[in-house]
FIDRENKOL-429112 format. One record per residue (C-alpha): residue in one letter; y, z, x; residue number from 1. Coordinates in nm, 3 decimals. Layout:
<volums>
("A",(Y,Z,X),NUM)
...
</volums>
This chain:
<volums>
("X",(0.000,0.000,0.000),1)
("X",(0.327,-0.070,0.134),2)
("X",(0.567,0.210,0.177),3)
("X",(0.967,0.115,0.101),4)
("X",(1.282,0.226,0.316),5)
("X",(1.621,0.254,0.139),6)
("X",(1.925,0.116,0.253),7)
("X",(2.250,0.217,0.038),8)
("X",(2.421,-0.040,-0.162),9)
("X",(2.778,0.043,-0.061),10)
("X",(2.681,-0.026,0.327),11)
("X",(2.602,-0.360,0.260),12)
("X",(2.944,-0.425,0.109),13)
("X",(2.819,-0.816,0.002),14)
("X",(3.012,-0.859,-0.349),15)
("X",(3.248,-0.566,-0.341),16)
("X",(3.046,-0.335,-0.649),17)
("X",(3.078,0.019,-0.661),18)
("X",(2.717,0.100,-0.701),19)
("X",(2.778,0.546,-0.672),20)
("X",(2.670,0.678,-1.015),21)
("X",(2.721,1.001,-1.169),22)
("X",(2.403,1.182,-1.291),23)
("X",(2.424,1.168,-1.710),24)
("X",(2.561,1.431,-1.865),25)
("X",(2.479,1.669,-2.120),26)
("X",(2.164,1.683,-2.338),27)
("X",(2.206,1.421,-2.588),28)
("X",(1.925,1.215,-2.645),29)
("X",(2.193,0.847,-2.611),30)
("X",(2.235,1.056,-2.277),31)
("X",(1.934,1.071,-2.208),32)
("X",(1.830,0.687,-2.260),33)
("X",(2.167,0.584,-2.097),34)
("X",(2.084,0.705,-1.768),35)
("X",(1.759,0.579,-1.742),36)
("X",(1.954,0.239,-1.718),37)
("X",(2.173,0.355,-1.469),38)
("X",(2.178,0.155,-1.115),39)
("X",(1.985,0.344,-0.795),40)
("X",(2.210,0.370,-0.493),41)
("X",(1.983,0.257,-0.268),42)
("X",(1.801,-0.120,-0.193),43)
("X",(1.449,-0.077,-0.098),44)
("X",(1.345,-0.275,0.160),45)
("X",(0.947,-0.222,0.316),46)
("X",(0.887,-0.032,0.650),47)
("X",(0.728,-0.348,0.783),48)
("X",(1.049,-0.517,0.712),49)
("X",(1.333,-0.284,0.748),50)
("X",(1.748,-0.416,0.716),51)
("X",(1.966,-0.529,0.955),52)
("X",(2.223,-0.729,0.941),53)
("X",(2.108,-0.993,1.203),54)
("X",(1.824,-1.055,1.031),55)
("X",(1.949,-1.063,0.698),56)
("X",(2.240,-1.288,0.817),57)
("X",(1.959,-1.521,0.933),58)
("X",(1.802,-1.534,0.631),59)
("X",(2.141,-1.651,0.450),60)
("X",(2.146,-1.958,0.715),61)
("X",(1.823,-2.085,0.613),62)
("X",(1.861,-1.965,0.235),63)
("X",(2.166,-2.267,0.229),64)
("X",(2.012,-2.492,0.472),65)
("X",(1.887,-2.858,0.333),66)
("X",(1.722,-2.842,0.686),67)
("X",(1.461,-2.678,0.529),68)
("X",(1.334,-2.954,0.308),69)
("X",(1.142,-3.287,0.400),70)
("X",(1.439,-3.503,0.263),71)
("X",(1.724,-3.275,0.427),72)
("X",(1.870,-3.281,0.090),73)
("X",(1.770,-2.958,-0.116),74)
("X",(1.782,-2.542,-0.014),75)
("X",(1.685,-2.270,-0.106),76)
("X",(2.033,-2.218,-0.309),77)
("X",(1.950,-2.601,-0.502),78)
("X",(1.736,-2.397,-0.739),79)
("X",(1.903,-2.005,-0.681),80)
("X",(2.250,-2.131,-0.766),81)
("X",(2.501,-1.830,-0.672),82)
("X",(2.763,-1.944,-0.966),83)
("X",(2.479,-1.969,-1.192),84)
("X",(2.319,-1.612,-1.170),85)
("X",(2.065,-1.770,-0.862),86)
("X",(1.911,-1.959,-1.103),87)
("X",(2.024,-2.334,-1.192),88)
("X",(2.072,-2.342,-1.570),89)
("X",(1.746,-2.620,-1.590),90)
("X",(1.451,-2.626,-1.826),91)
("X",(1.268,-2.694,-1.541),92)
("X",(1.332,-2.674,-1.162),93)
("X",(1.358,-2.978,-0.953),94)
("X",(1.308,-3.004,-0.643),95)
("X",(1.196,-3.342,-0.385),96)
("X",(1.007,-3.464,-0.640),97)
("X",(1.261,-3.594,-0.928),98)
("X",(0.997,-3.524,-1.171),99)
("X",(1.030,-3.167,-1.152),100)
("X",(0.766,-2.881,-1.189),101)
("X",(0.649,-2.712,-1.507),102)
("X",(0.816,-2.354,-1.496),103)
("X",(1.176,-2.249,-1.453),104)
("X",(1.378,-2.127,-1.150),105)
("X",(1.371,-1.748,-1.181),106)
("X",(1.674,-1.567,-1.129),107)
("X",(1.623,-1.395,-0.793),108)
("X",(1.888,-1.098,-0.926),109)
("X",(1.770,-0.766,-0.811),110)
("X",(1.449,-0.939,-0.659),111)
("X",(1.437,-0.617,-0.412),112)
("X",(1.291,-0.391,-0.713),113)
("X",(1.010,-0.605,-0.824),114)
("X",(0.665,-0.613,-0.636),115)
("X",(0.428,-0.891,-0.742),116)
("X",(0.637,-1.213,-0.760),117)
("X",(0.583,-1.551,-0.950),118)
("X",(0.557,-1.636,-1.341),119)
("X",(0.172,-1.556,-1.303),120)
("X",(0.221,-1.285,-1.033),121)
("X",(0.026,-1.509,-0.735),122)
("X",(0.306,-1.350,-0.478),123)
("X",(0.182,-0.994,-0.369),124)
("X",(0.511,-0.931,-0.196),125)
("X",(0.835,-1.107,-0.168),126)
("X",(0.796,-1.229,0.241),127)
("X",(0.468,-1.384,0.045),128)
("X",(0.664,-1.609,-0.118),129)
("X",(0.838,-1.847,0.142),130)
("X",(0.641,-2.035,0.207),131)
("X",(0.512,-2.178,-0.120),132)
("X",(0.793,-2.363,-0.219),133)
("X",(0.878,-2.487,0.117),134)
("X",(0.513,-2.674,0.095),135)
("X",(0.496,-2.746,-0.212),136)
("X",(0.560,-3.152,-0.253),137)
("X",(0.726,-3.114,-0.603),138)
("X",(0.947,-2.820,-0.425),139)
("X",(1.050,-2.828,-0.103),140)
("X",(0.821,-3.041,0.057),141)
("X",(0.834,-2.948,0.384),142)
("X",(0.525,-2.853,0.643),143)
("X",(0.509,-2.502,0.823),144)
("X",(0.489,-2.697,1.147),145)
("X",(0.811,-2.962,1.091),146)
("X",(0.999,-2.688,0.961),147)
("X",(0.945,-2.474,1.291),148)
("X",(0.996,-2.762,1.513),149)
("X",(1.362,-2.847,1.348),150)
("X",(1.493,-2.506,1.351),151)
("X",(1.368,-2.438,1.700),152)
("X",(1.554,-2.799,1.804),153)
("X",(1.874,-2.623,1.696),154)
("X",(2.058,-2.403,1.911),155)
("X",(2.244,-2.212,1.616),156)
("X",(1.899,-2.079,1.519),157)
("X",(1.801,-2.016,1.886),158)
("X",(2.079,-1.745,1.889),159)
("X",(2.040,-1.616,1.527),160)
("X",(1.637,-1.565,1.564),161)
("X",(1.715,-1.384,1.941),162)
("X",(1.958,-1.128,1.770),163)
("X",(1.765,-1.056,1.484),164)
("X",(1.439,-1.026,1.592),165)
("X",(1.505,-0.941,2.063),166)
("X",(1.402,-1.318,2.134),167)
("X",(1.425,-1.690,2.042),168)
("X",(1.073,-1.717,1.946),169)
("X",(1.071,-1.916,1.588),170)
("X",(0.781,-1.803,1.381),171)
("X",(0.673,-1.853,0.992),172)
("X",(0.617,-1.487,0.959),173)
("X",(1.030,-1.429,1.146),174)
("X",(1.109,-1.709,0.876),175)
("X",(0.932,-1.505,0.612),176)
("X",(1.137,-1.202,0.693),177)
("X",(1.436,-1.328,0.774),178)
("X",(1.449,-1.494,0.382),179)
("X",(1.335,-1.225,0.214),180)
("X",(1.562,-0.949,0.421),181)
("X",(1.891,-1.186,0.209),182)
("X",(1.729,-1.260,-0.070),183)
("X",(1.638,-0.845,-0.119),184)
("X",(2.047,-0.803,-0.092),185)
("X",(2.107,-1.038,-0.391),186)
("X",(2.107,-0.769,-0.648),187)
("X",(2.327,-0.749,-1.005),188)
("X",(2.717,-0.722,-1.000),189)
("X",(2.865,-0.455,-1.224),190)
("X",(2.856,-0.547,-1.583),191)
("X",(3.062,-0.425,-1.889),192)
("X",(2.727,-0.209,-2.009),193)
("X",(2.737,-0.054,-1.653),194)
("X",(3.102,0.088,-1.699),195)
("X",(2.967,0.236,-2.012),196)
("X",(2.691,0.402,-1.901),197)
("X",(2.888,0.583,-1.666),198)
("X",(3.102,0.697,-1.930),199)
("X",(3.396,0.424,-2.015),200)
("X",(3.345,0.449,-2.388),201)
("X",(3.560,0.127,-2.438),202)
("X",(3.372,-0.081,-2.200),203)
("X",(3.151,-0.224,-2.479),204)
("X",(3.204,-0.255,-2.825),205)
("X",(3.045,-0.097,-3.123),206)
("X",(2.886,-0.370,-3.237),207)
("X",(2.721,-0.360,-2.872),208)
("X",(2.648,-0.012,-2.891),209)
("X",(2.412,-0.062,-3.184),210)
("X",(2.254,-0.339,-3.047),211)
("X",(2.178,-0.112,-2.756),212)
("X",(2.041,0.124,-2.998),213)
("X",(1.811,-0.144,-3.162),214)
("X",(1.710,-0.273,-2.798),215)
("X",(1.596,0.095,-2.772),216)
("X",(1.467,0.118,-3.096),217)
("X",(1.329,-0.123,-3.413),218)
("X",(1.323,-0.425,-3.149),219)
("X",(1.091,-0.306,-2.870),220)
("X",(1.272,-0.484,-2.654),221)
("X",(1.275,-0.177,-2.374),222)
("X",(0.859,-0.140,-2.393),223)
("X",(0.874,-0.432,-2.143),224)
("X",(1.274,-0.464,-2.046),225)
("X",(1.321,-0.110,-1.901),226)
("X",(1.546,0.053,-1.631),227)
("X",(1.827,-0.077,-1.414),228)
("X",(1.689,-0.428,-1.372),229)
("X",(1.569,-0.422,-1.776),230)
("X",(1.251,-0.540,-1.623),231)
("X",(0.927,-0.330,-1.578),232)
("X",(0.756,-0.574,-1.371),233)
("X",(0.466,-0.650,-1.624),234)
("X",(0.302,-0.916,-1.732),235)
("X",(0.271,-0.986,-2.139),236)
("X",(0.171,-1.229,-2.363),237)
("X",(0.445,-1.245,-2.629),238)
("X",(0.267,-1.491,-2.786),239)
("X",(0.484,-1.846,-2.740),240)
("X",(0.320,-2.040,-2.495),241)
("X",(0.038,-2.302,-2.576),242)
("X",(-0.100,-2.572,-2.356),243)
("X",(-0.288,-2.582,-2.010),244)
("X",(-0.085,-2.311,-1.845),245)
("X",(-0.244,-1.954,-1.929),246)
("X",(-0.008,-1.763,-1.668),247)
("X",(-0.152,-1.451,-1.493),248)
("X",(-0.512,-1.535,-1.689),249)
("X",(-0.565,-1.795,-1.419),250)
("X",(-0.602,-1.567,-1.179),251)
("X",(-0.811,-1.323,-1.344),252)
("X",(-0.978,-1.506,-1.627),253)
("X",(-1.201,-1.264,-1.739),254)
("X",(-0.907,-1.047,-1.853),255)
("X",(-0.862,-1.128,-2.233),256)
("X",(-0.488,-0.954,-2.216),257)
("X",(-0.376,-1.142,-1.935),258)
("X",(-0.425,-1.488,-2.096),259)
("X",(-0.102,-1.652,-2.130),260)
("X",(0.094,-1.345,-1.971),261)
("X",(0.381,-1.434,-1.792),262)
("X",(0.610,-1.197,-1.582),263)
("X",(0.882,-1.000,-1.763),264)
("X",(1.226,-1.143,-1.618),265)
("X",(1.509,-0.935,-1.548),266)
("X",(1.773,-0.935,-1.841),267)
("X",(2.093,-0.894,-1.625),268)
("X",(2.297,-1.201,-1.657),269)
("X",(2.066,-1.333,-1.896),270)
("X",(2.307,-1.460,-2.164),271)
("X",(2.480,-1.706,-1.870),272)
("X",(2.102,-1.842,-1.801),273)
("X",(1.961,-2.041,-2.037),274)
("X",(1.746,-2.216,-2.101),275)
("X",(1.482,-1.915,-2.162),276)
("X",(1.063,-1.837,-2.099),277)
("X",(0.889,-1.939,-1.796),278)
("X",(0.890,-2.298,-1.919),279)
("X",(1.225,-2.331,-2.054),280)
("X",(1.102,-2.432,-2.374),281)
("X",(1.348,-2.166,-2.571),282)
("X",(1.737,-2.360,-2.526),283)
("X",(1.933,-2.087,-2.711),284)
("X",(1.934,-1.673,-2.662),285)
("X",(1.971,-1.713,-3.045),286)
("X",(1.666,-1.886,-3.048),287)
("X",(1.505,-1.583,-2.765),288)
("X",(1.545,-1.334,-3.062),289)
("X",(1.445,-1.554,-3.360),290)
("X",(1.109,-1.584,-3.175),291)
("X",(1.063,-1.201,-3.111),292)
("X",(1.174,-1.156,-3.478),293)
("X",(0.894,-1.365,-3.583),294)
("X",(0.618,-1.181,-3.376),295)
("X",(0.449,-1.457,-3.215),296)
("X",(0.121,-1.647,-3.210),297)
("X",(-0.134,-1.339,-3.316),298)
("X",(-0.411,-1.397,-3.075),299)
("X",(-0.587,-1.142,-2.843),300)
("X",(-0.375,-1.164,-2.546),301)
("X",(-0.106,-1.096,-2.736),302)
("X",(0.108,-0.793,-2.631),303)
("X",(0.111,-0.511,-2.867),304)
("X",(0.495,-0.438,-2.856),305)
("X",(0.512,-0.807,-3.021),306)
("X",(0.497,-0.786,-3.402),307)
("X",(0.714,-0.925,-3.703),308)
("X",(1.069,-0.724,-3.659),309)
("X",(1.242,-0.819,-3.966),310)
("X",(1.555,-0.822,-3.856),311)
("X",(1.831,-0.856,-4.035),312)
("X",(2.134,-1.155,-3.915),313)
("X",(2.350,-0.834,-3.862),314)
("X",(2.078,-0.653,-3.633),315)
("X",(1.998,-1.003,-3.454),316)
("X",(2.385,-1.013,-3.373),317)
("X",(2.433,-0.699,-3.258),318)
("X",(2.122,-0.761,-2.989),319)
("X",(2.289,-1.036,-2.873),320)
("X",(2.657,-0.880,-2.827),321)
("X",(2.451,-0.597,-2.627),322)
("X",(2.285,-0.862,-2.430),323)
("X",(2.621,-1.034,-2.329),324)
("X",(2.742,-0.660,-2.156),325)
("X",(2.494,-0.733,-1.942),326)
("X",(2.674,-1.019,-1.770),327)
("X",(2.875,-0.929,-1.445),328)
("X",(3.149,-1.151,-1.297),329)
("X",(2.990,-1.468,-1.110),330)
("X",(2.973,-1.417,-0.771),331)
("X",(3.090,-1.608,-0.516),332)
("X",(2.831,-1.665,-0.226),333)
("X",(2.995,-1.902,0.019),334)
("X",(2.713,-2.126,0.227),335)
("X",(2.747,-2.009,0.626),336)
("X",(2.854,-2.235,0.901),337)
("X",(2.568,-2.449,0.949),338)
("X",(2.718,-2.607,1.207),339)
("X",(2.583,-2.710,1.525),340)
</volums>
């Protein structure tokens, strides 16, 4: 098992968020829920892959780099758009091949607090992850050998691989860390609900406020959407998705729950990135609540927190309005120097 080192938010100073939050006060069971939502102060990064800045500084040059594709044409940040909640707004991602896969770019927002990765949960760990898009010929399209032999032809990565890691010696596993060092520092910008849960009673509006109770409450939406990141890592079966793709039950396909499970995004930013699901298939957040309202396909996979809601238009619009307090201020996330 991998054991996790913190390393506080305000040190890293990368957007300019206050991230210092008060421990909830009094008794009261709104309280009480409030500050289980409330943000840690600390990014957890594993003891086999501690912070610095070198390295993490790396791992933004070759998070923006095109170098890192077979065409020279698409990065990391071509499908974890900055201005677009590092995800790119598509139904489906596209990378070198213009026919594009069959899921959707995942926000990587607050990426640091979730531990098996992918739709289907094939990534154990984050550094696990690299390297399957960067092969992949719909994705990035690029071989572990060609890759090493550009950046290592490039004196700019010379230096930046020396002072991150003591040397100049280019590796897939310094590549692997390197990435996933940024990519764990790309974590949620204060949003309106986060001013109210540390006590700004006009940061939200009532309307909001009972949609946070209903979130909480009639719509189950926190069984699966818990905590800081409104994600508890799972994998469920809400009982949408049809076809070929069964999610997490094609890696363990004699688990009748896990058939057609897919992993439970994060819900910060989430009304600025539609299209919604793992395939894109929902266009509208409208549409994200009409389909949890309905309960699903009722099939043995399906999760039991899914189940008719009847809500009522008010209710569904009052979800919503809470969801949008969830959005923070775009950031801006300026590509380095790349030059030579």
């Amino acid at each position: 098992m991998k054991r996790w080192t913190g390393f506080a938010f305000a040190a890293l100073l990368l957007f300019g968020v206050p991230f210092g939050y008060m421990a909830a006060e009094g008794a009261h069971d709104l309280d009480a829920v409030r500050a289980k939502y409330r943000r840690p102060t600390i990014i957890p990064f594993p003891e086999d892959n501690p912070y610095s800045k070198a390295k993490a500084d790396l791992g933004k040059m070759l998070f923006f780099d095109p170098l890192l594709s077979g065409s020279r044409k698409h990065s990391c940040s071509s499908c974890h758009v900055p201005a677009k909640s590092w995800s790119d707004g598509l139904p489906h991602a596209i990378g070198e091949d213009p026919a594009g896969m069959d899921i959707r770019s995942p926000s990587l927002i607050d990426i640091a607090f979730v531990d098996v990765l992918g739709w289907d949960g094939k990534f154990p760990d984050l550094e696990s992850v690299t390297f399957g898009p960067l092969t992949s010929p719909q994705n990035m399209n690029i071989t572990e050998r060609e890759l090493v032999r550009r950046l290592r032809a490039l004196p700019r990565y010379n230096a930046a691989f020396a002072k991150a890691f003591g040397d100049k010696h280019i590796t897939r596993r310094r590549i692997e860390l390197a990435l996933a060092t940024y990519e764990r520092t790309i974590v949620a910008g204060e949003a309106p609900f986060d001013r109210w849960i540390m006590g700004d009673e006009n940061a939200i509006s009532p309307e909001a406020k009972r949609g946070f109770a209903l979130f909480n409450g009639k719509a189950h939406c926190s069984s699966c959407h818990s905590g800081p990141s409104f994600t508890d890592g799972s994998f469920q079966d809400i009982g949408s998705a049809t076809g070929d793709d069964i999610g997490r039950g094609r890696l363990f396909p004699n688990s009748e729950k896990l058939q057609y499970a897919f992993k439970t995004p994060t819900l910060r930013d989430v009304a600025e990135r539609g299209p919604y699901m793992h395939d894109g298939s929902v266009a509208t957040l409208e549409g994200v609540i009409e389909l949890y309202n309905k309960g699903g396909i009722d099939r043995p996979s399906r999760s039991p927190s899914i189940k008719p809601l009847s809500l009522n238009a008010a209710e569904k619009a009052e979800l919503i309005a809470f969801l949008k307090t969830l959005s923070a201020p775009s950031i801006e996330a300026s590509s380095p120097n790349l030059a030579k």
